[in-house]
VODRENPA-811339 format. One record per residue (C-alpha): residue number from 1; x, y, z. Coordinates in steps of 0.25 Angstrom, whole numbers, m for minus. Layout:
<rs>
+-----+-------+-------+-------+
:  nr :     X :     Y :     Z :
+-----+-------+-------+-------+
: NUM :     X :     Y :     Z :
...
+-----+-------+-------+-------+
</rs>
This chain:
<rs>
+-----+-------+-------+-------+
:  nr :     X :     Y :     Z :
+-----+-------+-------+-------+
:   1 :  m522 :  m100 :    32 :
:   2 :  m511 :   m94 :    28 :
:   3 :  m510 :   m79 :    23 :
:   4 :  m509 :   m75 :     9 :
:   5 :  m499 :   m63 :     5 :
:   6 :  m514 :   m56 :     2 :
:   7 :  m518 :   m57 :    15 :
:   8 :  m504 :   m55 :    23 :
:   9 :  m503 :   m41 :    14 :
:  10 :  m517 :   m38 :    15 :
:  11 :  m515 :   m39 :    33 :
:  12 :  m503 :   m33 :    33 :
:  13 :  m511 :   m22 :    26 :
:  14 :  m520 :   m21 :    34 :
:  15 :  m512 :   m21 :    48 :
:  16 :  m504 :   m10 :    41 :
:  17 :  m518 :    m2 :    37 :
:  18 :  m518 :    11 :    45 :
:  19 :  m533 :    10 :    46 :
:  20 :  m531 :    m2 :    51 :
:  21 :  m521 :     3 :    62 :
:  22 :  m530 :    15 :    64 :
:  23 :  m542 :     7 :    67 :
:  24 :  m536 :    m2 :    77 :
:  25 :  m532 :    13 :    82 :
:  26 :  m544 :    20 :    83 :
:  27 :  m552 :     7 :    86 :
:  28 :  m559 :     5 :    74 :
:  29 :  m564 :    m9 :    70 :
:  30 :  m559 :    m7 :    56 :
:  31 :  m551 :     1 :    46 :
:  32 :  m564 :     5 :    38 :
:  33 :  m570 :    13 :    50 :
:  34 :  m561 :    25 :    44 :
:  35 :  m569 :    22 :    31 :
:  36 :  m580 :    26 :    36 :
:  37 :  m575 :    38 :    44 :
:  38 :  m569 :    45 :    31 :
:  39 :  m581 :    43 :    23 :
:  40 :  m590 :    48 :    35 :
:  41 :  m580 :    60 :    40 :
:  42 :  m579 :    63 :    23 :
:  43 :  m596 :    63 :    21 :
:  44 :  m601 :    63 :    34 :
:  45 :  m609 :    52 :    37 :
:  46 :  m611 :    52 :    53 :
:  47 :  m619 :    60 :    63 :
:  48 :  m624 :    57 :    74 :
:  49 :  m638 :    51 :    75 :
:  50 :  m635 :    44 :    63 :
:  51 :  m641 :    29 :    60 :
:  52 :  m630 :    22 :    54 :
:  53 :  m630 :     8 :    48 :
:  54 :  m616 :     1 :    47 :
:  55 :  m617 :   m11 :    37 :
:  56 :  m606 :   m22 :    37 :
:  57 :  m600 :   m14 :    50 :
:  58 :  m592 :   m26 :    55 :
:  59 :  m581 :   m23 :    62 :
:  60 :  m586 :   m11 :    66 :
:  61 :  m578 :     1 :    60 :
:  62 :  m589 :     8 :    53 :
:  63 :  m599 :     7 :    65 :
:  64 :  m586 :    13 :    74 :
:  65 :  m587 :    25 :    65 :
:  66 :  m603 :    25 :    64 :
:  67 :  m604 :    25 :    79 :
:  68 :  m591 :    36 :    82 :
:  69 :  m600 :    44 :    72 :
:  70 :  m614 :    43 :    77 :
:  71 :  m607 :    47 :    92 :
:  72 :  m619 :    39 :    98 :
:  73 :  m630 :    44 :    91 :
:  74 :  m637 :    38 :    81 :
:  75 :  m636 :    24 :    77 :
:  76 :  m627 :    14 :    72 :
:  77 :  m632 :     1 :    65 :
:  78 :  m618 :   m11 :    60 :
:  79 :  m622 :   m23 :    54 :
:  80 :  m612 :   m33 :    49 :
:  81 :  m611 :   m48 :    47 :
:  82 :  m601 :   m50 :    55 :
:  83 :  m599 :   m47 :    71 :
:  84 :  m594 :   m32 :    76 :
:  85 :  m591 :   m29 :    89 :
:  86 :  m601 :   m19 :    96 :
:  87 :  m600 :    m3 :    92 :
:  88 :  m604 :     6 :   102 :
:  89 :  m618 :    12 :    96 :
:  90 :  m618 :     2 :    84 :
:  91 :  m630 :    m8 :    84 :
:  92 :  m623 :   m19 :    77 :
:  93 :  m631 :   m32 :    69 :
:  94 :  m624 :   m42 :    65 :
:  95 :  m628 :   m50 :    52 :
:  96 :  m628 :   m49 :    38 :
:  97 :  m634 :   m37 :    31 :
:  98 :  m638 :   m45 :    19 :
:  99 :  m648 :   m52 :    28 :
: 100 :  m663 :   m47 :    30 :
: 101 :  m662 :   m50 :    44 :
: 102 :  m651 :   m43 :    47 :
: 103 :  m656 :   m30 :    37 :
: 104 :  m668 :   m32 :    46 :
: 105 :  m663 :   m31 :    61 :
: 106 :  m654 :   m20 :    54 :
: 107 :  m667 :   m12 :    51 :
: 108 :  m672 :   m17 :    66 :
: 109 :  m660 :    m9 :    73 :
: 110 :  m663 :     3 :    62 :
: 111 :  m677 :     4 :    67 :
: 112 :  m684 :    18 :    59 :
: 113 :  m670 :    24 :    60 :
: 114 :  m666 :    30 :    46 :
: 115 :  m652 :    27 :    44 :
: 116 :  m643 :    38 :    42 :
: 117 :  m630 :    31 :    35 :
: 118 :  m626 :    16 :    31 :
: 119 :  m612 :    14 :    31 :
: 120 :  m608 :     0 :    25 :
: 121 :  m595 :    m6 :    24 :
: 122 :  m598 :   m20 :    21 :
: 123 :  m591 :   m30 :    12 :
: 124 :  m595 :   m45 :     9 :
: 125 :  m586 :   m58 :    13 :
: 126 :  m575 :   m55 :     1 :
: 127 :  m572 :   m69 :    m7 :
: 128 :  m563 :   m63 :   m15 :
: 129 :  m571 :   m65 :   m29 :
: 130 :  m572 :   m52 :   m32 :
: 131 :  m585 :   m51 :   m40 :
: 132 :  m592 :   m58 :   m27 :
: 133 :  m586 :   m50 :   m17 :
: 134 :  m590 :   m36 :   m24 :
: 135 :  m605 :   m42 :   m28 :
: 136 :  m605 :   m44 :   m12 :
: 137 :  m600 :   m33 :    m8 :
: 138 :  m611 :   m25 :   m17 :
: 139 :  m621 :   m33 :   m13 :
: 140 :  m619 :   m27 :     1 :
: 141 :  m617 :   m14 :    m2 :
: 142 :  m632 :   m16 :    m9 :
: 143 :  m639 :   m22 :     3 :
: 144 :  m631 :    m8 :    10 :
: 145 :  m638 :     2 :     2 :
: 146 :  m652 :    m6 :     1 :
: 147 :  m653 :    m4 :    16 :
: 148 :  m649 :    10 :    16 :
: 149 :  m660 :    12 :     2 :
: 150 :  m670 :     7 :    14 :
: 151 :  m664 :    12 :    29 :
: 152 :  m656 :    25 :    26 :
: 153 :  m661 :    37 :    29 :
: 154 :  m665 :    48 :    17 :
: 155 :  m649 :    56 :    17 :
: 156 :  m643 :    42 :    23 :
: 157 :  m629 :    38 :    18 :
: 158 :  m624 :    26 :    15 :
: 159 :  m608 :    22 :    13 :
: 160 :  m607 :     9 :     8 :
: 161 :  m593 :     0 :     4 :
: 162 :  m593 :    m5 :   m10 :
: 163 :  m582 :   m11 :   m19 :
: 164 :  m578 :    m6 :   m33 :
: 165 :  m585 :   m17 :   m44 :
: 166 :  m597 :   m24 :   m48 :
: 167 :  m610 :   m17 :   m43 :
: 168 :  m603 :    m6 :   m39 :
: 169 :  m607 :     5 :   m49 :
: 170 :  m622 :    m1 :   m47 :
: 171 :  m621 :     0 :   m31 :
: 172 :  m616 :    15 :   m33 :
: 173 :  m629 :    18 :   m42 :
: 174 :  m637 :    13 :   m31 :
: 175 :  m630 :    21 :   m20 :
: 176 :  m633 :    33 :   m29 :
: 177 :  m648 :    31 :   m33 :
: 178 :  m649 :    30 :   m17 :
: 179 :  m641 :    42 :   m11 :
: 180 :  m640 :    55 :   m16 :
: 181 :  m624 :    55 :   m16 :
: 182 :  m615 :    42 :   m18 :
: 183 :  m600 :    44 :   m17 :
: 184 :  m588 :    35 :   m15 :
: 185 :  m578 :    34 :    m5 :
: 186 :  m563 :    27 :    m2 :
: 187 :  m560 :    30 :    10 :
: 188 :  m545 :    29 :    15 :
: 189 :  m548 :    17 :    23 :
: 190 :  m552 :    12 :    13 :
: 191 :  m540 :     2 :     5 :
: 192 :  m537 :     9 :    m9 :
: 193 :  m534 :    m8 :   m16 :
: 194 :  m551 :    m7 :   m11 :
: 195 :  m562 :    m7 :   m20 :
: 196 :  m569 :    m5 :    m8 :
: 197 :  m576 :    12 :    m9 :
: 198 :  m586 :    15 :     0 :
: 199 :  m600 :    23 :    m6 :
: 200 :  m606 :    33 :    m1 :
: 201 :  m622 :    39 :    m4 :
: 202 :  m627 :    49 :     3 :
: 203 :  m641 :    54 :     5 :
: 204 :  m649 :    44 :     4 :
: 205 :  m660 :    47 :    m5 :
: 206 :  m674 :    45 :    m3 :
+-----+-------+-------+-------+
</rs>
């Protein structure tokens, strides 16, 4: 299939992205591994001895950051659709997290461990109708914060990527009648044509 001009620019772009370049430096699986490193660095979301659940981890950038973070201790839980690549100290599942089953050997791996931060950078198969790819991409971001309303610990944090549009201001009351903080962030990694912003709530309340 031939390229159109969208995607010859939007490639070019991309080869020429300094996270890009940087990634493939530092040997990061993805640009949006530095993401997550300026949110966490900014508001401090590791420790060690953490239990961390990475939601839509494929290919494996936020898991990199997870596991460099935990430095061996604690735990590290990815689940994806798609395949990834084993991580040092990152129990992968592969399957769809709108799926009971695969919800279900999630909570196996968890066992009684209270889970300490959820970090979720998932986005739905874009069609290109935007009404259907931003109802999606809520969706997802629902099913993210039910399981944290059920597995995270009392004080856990949750960062979460949404897009700017329908259900969005609904989405942000139900982060803020669940966490005692919610705030917004766009980080530089983070394209500025984008409506992508990532949410933060911290402490989760009782």
């Amino acid at each position: 299939m031939k390229r159109t001009k969208t995607s010859k620019a939007w490639m070019k772009e991309h080869v020429n992205d300094f996270f890009v370049k940087q990634a493939k430096k530092e040997g990061y699986r993805s640009r949006a591994a530095y993401k997550l490193m300026e949110i966490a660095e900014r508001d401090h979301l590791f420790k060690p001895g953490m239990t961390v659940v990475d939601l839509g981890a494929a290919p494996g950038g936020w898991s990199q950051v997870a596991a460099e973070k935990l430095m061996g201790k604690g735990r590290a839980v990815a689940v994806d659709i798609l395949e990834m690549a084993p991580i040092s100290g990152v129990t992968f599942i592969q399957g769809d997290f709108r799926e009971a089953s695969v919800l279900a050997e999630l909570k196996e791996q968890l066992k009684d461990l209270p889970v300490d931060l959820v970090i979720c950078d998932m986005s739905p198969n874009i069609t290109g109708i935007g009404i259907i790819d931003q109802t999606r991409g809520m969706h997802l971001a629902e099913l993210a914060l039910e399981f944290c309303t059920e597995r995270l610990n009392s004080g856990g944090n949750f960062l979460v990527k949404v897009f700017q549009g329908s259900g969005f201001d609904e989405f942000f009351r139900a982060m803020r009648a669940t966490f005692d903080r919610v705030v917004t962030r766009k980080p530089l990694a983070s394209r500025g044509r984008s409506s992508e912003i990532y949410l933060l709530g911290l402490g989760k309340r009782d």
